[in-house]
MIVEXFI-984677 format. One record per atom (N, C-alpha, C, O): residue in three letters; y, z, x. Coordinates in steps of 0.1 Angstrom, whole numbers, padded with zeros to 4 digits, always signed. Layout:
REM residues N
ALAYZX/...
//
This chain:
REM residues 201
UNK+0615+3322+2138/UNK+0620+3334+2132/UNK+0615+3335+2118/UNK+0612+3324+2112/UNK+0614+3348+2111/UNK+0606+3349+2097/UNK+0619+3348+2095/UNK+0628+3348+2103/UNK+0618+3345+2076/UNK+0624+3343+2071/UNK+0621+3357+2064/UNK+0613+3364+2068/UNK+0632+3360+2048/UNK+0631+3368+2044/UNK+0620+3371+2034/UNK+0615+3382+2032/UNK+0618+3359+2028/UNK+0606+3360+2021/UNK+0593+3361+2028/UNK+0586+3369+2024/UNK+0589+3354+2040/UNK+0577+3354+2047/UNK+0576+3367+2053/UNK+0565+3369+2058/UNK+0587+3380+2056/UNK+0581+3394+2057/UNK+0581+3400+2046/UNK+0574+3411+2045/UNK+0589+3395+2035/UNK+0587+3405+2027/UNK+0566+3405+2023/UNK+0558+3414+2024/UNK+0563+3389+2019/UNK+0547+3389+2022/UNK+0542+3396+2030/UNK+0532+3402+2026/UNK+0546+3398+2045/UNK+0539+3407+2056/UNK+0542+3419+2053/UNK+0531+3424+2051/UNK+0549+3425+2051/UNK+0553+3441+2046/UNK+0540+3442+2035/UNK+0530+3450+2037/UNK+0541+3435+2023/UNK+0530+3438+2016/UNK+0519+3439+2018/UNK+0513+3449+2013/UNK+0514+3429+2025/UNK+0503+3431+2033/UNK+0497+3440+2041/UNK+0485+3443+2041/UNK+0509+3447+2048/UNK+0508+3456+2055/UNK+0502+3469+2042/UNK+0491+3473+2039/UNK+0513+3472+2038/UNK+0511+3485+2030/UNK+0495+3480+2018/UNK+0486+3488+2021/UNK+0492+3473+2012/UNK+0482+3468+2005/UNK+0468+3477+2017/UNK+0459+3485+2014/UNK+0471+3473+2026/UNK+0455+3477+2039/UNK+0465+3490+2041/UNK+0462+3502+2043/UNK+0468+3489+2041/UNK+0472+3511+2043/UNK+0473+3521+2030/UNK+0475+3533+2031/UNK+0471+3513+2015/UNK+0471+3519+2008/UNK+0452+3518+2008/UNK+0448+3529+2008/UNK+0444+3511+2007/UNK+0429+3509+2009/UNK+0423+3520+2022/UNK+0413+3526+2021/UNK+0429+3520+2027/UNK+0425+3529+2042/UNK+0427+3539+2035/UNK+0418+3548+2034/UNK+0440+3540+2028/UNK+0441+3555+2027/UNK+0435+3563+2014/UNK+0435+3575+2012/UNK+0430+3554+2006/UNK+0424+3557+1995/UNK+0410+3561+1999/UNK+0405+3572+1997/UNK+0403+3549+2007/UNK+0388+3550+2012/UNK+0388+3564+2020/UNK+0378+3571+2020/UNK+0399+3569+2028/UNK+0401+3581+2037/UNK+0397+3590+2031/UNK+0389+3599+2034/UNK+0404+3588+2018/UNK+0406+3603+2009/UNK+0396+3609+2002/UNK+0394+3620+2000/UNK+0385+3594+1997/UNK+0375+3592+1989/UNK+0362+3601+1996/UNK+0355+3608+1990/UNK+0359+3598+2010/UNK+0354+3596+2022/UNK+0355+3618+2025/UNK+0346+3626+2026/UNK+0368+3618+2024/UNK+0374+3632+2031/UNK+0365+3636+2013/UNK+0354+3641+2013/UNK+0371+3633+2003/UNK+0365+3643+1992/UNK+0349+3645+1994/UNK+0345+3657+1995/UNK+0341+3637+1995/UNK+0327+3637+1998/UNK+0325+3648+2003/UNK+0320+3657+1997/UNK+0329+3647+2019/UNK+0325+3659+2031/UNK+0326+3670+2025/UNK+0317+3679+2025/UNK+0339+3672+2018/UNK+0345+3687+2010/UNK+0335+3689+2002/UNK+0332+3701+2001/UNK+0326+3679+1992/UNK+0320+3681+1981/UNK+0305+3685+1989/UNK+0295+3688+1983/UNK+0304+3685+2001/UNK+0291+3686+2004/UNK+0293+3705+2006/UNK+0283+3709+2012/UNK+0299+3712+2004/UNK+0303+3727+2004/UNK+0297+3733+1989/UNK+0295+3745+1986/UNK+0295+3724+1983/UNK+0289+3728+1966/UNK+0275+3723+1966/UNK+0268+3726+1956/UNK+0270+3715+1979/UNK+0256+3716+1978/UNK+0246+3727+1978/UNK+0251+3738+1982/UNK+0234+3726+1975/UNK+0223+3737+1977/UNK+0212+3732+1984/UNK+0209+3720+1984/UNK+0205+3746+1993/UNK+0197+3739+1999/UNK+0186+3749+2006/UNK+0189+3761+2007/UNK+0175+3746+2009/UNK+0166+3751+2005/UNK+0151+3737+2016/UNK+0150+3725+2019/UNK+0143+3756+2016/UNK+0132+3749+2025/UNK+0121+3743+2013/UNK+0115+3748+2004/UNK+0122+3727+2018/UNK+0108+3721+2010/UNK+0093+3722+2011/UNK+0085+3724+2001/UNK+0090+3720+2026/UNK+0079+3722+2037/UNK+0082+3717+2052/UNK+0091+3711+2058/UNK+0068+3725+2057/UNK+0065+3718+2073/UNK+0054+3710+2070/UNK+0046+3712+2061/UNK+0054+3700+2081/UNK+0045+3691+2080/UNK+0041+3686+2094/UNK+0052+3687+2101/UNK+0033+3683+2100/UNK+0028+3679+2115/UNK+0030+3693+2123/UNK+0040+3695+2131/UNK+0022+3699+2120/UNK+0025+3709+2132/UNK+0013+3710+2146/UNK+0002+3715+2146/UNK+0021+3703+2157/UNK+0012+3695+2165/UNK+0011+3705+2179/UNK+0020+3711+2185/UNK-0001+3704+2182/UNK-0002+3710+2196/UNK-0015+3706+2204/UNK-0026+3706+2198/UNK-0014+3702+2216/UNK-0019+3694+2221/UNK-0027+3684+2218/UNK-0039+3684+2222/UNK-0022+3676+2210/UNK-0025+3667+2203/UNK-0034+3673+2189/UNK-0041+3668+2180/UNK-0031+3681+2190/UNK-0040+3685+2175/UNK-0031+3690+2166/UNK-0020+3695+2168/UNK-0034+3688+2155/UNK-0027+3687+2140/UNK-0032+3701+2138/UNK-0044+3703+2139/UNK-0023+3716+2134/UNK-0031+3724+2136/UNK-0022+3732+2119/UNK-0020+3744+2116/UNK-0017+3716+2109/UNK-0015+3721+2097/UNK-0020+3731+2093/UNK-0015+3742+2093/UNK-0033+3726+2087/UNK-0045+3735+2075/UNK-0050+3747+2086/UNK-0058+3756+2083/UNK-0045+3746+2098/UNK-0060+3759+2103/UNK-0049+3776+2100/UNK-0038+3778+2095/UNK-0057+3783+2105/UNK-0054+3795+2096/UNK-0057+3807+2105/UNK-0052+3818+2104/UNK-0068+3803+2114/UNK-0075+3809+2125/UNK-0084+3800+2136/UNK-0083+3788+2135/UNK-0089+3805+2144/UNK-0092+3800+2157/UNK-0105+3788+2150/UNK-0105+3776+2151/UNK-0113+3798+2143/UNK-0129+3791+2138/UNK-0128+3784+2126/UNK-0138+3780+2120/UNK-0115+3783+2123/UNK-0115+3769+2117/UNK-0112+3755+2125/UNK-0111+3744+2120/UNK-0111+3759+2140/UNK-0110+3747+2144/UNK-0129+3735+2151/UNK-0140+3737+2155/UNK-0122+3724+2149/UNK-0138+3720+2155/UNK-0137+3719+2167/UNK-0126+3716+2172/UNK-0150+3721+2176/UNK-0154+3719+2188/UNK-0146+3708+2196/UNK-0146+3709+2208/UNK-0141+3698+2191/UNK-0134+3689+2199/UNK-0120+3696+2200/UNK-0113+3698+2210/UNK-0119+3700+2189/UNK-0099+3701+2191/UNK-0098+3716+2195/UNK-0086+3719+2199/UNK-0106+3725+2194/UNK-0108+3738+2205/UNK-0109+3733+2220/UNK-0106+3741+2228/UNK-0113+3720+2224/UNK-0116+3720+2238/UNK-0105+3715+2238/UNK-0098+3723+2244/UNK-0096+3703+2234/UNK-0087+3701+2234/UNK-0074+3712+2236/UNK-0067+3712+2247/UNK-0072+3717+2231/UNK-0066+3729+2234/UNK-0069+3741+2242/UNK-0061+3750+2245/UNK-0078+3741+2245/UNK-0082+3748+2258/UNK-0081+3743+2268/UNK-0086+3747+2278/UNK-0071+3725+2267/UNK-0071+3720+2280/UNK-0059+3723+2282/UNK-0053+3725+2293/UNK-0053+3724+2271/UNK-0036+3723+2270/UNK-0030+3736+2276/UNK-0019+3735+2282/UNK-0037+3749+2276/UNK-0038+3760+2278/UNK-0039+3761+2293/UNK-0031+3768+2300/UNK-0048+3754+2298/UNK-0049+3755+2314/UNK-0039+3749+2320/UNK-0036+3752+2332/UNK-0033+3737+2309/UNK-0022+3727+2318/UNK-0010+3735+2317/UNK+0001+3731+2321/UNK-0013+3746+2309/UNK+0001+3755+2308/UNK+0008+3747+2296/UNK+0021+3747+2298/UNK+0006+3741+2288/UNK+0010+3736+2280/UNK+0010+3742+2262/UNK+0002+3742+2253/UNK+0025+3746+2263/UNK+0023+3752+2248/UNK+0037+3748+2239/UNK+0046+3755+2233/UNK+0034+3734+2241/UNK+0050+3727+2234/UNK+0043+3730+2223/UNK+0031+3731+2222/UNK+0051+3731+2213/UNK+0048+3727+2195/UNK+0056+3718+2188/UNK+0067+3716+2193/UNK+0053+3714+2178/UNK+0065+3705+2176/UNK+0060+3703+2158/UNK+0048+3703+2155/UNK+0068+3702+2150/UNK+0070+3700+2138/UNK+0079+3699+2130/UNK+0090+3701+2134/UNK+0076+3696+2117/UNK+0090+3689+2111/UNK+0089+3693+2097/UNK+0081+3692+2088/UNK+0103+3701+2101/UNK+0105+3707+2084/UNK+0116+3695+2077/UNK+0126+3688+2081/UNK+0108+3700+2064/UNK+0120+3691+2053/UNK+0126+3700+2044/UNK+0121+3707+2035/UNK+0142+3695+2049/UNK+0151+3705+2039/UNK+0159+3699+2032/UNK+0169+3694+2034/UNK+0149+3702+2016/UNK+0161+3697+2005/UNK+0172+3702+2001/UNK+0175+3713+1996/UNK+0179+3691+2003/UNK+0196+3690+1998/UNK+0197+3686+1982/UNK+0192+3676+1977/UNK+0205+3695+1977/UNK+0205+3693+1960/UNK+0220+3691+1962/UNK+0227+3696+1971/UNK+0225+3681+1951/UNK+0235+3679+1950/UNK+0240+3678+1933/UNK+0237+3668+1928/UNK+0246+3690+1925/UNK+0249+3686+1910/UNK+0260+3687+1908/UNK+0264+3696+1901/UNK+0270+3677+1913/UNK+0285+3675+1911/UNK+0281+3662+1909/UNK+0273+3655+1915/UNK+0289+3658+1898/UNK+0293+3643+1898/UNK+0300+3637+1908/UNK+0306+3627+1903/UNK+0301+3638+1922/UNK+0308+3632+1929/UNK+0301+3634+1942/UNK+0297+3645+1946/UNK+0298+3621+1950/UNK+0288+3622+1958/UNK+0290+3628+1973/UNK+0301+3628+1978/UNK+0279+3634+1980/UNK+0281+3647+1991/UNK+0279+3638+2004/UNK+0271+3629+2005/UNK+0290+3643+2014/UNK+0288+3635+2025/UNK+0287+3647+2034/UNK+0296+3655+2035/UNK+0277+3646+2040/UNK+0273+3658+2054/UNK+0270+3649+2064/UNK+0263+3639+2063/UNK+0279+3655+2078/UNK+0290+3650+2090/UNK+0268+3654+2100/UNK+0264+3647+2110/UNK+0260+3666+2093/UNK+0254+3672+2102/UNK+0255+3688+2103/UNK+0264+3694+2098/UNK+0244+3693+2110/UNK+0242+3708+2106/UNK+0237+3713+2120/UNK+0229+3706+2127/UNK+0241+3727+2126/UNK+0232+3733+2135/UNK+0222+3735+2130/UNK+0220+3730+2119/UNK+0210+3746+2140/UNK+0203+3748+2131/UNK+0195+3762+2145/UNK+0194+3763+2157/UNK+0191+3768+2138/UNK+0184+3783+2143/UNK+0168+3786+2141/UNK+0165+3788+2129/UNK+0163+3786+2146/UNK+0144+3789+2147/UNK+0141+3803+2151/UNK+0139+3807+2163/UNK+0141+3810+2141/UNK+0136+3826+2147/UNK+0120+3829+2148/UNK+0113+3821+2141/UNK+0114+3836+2154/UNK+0105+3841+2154/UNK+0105+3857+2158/UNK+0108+3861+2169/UNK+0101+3866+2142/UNK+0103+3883+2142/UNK+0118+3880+2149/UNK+0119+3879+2161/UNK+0128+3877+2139/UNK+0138+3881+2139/UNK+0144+3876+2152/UNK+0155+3880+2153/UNK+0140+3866+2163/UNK+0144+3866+2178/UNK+0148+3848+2175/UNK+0143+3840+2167/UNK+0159+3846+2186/UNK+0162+3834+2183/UNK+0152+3825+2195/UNK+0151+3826+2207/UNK+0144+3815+2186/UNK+0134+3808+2195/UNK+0135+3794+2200/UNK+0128+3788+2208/UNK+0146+3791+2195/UNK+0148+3773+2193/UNK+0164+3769+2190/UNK+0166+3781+2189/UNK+0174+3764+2188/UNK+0187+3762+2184/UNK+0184+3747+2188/UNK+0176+3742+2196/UNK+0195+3740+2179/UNK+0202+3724+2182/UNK+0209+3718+2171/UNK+0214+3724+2162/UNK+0210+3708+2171/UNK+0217+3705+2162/UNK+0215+3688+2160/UNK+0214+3679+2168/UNK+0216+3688+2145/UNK+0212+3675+2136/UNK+0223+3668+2136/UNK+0232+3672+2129/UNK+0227+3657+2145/UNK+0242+3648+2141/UNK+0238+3637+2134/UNK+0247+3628+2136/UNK+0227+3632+2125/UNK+0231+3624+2119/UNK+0234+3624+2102/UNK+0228+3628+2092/UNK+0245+3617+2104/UNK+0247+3618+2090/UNK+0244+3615+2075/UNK+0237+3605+2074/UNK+0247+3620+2064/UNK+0239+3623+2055/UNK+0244+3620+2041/UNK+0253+3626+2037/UNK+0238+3610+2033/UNK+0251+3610+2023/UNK+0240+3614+2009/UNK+0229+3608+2009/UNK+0243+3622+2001/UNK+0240+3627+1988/UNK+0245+3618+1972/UNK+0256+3619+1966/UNK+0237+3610+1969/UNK+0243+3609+1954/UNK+0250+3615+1946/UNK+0256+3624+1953/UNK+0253+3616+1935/UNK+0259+3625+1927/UNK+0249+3627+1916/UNK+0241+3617+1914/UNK+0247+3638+1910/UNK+0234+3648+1905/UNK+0222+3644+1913/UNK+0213+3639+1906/UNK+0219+3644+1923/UNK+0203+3637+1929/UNK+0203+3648+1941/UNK+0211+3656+1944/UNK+0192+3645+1946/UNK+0186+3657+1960/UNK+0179+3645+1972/UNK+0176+3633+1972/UNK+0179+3654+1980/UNK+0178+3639+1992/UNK+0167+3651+2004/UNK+0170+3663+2005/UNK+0157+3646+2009/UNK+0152+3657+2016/UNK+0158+3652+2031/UNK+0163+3641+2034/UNK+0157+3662+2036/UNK+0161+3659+2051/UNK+0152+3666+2060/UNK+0150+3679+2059/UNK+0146+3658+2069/UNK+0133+3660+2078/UNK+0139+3663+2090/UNK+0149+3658+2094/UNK+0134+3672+2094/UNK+0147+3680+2110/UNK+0124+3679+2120/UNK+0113+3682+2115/UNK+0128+3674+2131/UNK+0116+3675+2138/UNK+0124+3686+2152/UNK+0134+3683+2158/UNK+0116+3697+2154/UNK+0117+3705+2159/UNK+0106+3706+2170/UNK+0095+3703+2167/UNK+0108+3710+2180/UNK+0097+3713+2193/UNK+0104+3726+2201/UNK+0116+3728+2205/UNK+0093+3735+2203/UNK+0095+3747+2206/UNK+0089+3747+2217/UNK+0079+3740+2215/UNK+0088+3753+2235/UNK+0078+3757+2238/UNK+0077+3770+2241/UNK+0086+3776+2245/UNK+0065+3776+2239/UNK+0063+3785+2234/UNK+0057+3797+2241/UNK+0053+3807+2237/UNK+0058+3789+2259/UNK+0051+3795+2267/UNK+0054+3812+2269/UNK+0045+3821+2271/UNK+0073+3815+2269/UNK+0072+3826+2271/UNK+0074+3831+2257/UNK+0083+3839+2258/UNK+0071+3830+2245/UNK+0067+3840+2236/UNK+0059+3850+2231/UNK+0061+3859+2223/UNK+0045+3846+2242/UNK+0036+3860+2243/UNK+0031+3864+2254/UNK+0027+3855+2261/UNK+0028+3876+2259/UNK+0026+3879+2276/UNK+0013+3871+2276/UNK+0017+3861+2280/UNK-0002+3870+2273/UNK-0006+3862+2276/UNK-0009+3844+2272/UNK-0013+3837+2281/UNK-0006+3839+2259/UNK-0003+3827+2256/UNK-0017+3821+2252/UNK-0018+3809+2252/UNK-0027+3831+2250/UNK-0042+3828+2242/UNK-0040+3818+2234/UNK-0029+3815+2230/UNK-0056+3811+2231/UNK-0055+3804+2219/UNK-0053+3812+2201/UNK-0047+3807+2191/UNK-0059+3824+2204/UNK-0053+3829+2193/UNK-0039+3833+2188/UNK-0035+3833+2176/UNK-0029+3836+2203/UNK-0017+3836+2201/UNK-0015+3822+2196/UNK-0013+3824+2184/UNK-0013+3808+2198/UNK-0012+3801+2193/UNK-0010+3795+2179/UNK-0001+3792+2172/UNK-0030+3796+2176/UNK-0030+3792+2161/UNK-0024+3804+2152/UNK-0021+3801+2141/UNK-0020+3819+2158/UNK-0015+3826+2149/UNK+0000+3821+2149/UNK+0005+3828+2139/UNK+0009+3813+2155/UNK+0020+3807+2157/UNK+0019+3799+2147/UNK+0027+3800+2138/UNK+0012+3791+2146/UNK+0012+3778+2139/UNK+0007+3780+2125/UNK+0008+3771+2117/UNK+0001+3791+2123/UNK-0005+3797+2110/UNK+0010+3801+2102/UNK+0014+3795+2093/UNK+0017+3811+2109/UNK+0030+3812+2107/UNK+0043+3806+2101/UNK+0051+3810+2093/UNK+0044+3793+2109/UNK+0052+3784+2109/UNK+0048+3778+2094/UNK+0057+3779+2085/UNK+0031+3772+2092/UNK+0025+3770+2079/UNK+0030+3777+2065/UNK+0032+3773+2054/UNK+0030+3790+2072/UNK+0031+3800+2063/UNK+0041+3797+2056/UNK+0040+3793+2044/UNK+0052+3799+2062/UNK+0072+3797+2059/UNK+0070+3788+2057/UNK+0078+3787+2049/UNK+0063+3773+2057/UNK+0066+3756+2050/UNK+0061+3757+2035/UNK+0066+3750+2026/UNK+0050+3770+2033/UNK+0048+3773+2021/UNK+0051+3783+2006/UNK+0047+3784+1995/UNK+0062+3789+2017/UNK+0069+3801+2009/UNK+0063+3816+2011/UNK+0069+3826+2005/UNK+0052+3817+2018/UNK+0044+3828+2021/UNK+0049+3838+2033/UNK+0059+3835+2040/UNK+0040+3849+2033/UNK+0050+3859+2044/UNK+0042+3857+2057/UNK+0030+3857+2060/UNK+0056+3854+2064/UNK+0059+3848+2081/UNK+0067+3855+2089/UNK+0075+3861+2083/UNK+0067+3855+2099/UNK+0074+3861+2112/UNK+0085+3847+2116/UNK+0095+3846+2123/UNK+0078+3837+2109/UNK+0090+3824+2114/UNK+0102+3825+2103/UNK+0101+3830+2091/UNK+0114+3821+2108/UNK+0123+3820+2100/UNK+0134+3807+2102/UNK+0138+3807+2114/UNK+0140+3796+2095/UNK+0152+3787+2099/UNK+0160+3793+2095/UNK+0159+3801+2086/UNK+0174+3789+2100/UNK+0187+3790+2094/UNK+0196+3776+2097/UNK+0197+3773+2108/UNK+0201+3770+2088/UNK+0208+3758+2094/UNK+0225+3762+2091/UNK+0227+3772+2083/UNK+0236+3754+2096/UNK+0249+3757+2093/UNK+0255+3742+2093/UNK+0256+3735+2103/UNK+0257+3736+2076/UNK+0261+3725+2077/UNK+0277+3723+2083/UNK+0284+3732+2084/UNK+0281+3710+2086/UNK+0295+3707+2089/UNK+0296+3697+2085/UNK+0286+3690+2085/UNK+0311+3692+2080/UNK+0318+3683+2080/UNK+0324+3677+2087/UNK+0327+3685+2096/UNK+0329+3664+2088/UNK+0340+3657+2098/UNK+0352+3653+2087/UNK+0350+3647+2077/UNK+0363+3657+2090/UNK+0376+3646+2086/UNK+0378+3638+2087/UNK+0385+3637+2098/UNK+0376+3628+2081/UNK+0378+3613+2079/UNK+0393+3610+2089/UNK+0393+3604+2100/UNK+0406+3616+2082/UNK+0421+3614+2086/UNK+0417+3620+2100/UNK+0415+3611+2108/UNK+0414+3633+2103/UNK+0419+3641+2113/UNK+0405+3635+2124/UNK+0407+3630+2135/UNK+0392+3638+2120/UNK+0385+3637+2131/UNK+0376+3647+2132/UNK+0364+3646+2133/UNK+0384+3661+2131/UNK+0379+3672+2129/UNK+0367+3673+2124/UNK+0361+3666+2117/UNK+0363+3686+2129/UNK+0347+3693+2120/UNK+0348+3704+2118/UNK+0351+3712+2127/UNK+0345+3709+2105/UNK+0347+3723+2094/UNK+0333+3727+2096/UNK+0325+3719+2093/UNK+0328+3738+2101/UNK+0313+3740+2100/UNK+0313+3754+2090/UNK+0319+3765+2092/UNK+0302+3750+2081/UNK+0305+3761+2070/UNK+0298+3775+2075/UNK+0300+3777+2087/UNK+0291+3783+2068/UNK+0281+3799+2074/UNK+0267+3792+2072/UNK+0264+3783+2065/UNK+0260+3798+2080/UNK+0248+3800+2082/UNK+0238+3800+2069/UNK+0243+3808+2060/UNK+0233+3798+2067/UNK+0223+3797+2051/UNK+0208+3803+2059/UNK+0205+3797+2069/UNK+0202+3810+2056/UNK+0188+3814+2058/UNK+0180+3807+2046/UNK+0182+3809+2034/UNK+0169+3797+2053/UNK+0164+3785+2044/UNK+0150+3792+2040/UNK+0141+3796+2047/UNK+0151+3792+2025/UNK+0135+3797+2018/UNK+0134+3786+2007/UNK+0142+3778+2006/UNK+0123+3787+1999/UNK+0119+3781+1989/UNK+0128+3785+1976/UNK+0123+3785+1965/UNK+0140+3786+1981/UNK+0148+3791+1967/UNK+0165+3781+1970/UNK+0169+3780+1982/UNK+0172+3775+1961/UNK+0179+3764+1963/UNK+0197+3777+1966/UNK+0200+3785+1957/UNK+0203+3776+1977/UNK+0207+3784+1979/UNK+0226+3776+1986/UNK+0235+3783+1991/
//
């Protein structure tokens, strides 16, 4: 049997790790909340890949070379019109207190049409005054986006995409919607929709 001094020890004990839990909870919970005062904003796209071709820099069809034109003229026959690339979206953070993001949906339009959705779960932690980029890799396919699915419909896709990684006028558009989780509860707060440009938002 305890005695009365040897629980009074365990009682402290006790409360000492539930006052630490609950501090780190709270500390943890302010973060998420503080990630609501971030800004954020399209950095660039980068790899924008189609049938094995890197079709960054092209702009039009005849900038491509004779290899990676047949290349994609194979891709075309195999019915193949995945794309896939990866935008980086800077997170600014200028609160003295550092931002914790739980993760974000996220929206891929093309002329205004929703082309792509999903969602980013991993999470994200922000310094206090610093910016952190976050690289989201996306794959679209793109087969029914145009009634015929040419090579020129293509590189004019990926010309696009280019376009919006550079701040120029596009038919492509993102939108992401960050969320939080509650530390105590569990829960997730998901904030509105942000339409991502070259401007910190």
């Amino acid at each position: 049997m305890l005695n009365i001094n040897t629980m009074k020890k365990y009682f402290k004990h006790i409360l000492f790790v539930v006052l630490v839990v609950t501090l780190a909870s709270c500390a943890t919970l302010q973060e998420a909340l503080n990630m609501a005062n971030c800004k954020y904003k399209l950095d660039n796209i980068t790899n924008i890949i189609w049938g094995n071709v890197n079709l960054s820099k092209i702009k039009k069809v005849s900038d491509l070379s004779v290899a990676d034109a047949a290349k994609l003229a194979k891709a075309i026959i195999n019915k193949d019109y995945n794309i896939q690339f990866t935008t980086n979206i800077l997170a600014q953070n200028s609160t003295a207190m550092a931002a914790a993001l739980s993760g974000f949906d996220y929206i891929l339009q093309l002329n205004g049409n929703d082309i792509a959705s999903g969602e980013h779960n991993k999470a994200i932690s922000i310094p206090a005054n610093s910016s952190k980029s976050i690289p989201l890799t996306l794959k679209v396919d793109a087969k029914n986006l145009f009634s015929k699915g040419t090579l020129e419909d293509m590189v004019d896709l990926a010309k696009n995409i280019s376009n919006y990684g550079e701040g120029n006028a596009s038919n492509v558009g993102l939108k992401i919607r960050p969320w939080i989780t509650n530390a105590v509860t569990g829960g997730s707060t998901k904030l509105t929709y942000i339409n991502l440009n070259k401007t910190l938002q």
